[in-house]
Structures are given as C-alpha cells and as structure tokens.
C-alpha positions in Angstrom: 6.8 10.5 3.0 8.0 7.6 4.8 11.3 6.6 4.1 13.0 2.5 4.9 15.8 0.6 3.7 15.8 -3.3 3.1 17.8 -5.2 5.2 19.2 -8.4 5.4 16.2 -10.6 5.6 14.5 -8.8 3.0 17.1 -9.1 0.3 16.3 -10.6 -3.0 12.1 -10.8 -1.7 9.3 -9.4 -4.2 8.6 -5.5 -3.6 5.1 -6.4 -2.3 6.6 -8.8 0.5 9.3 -7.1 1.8 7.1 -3.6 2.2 4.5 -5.5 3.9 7.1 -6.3 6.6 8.6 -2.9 6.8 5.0 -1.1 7.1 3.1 -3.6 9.3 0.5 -1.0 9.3 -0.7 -1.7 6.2 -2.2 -4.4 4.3 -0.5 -6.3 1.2 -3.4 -5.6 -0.9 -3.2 -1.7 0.2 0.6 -1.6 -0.4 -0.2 -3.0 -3.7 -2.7 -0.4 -5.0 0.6 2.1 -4.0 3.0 0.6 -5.7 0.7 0.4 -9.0 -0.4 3.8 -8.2 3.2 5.1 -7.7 3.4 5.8 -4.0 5.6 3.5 -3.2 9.5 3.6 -5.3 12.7 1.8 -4.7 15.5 4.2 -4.9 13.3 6.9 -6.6 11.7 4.4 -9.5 8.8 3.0 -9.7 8.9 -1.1 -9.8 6.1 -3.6 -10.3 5.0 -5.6 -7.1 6.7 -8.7 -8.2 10.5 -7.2 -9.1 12.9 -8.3 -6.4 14.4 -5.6 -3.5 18.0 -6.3 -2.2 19.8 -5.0 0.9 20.2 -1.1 1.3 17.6 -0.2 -1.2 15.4 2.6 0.0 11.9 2.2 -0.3 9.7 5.4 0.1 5.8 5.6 0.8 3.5 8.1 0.4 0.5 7.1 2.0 -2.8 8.2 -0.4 -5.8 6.8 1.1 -9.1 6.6 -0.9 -12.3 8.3 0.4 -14.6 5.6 1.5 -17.9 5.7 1.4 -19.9 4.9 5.1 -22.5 2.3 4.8 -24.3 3.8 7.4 -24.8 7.2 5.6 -26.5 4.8 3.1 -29.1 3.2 5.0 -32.6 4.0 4.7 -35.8 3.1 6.8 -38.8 1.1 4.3 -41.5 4.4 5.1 -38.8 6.1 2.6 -38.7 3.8 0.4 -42.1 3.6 0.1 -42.8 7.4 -0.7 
C-alpha cells in the first residue's frame, strides 16, 4: 500500500489529476482502472475519478496489475499454420 497526502497545488483538482501527479509512475488511464476498481481511496472511501481532492486528504494505492498476455508467446511460423 502506498500512502500520499494532497497538498497545496492539488487542492480542489479531480481524483484522476491530482494522483497522476503524486504517482508519476503510472499512467492516468492505469490510475483510472484503480480507482474504478477500488485500489485507490481518499481517506478510506472509494470516490469516482472526477470528485474533487482538497489539501491533507490521504490518498492510498494498492497497485493490482493485470496479467498481460506476450505477443511474442503468440506468434507462429506459416509451416504451422499450414499443418
């Protein structure tokens, strides 16, 4: 669990925003899919992307990442596709 407060700059900015700038790590789109998912709350609730943060609120991530699938485990020469 990784635990941030919003600060100054932050305050009154959507949830989606203002994590993006506290875990630079990660993408908007991936802090997104948390926050719908429920790995990422504001003071212990779960908010939608769009609801405004203010100064000192604590946000908390649990990073979940989804198993990808490797394109190159998918590739395949044309003599097996021909059999």
């Amino acid at each position: 669990m990784i635990l941030k407060n919003i600060n100054k700059e932050q305050n009154n900015s959507r949830l989606d925003q203002a994590a993006t700038l506290l875990f630079k790590d990660y993408s908007r789109s991936q802090i997104q899919r948390w926050i719908l998912q429920g790995n990422l709350l504001v003071n212990g609730e779960i908010l939608k992307a769009k609801d405004k943060v203010h100064t000192g609120d604590e946000i908390s991530l649990d990073p979940v990442f989804e198993n990808r699938v490797s394109w190159d485990c998918l590739l395949y020469t044309s003599d097996a596709a021909d059999e």
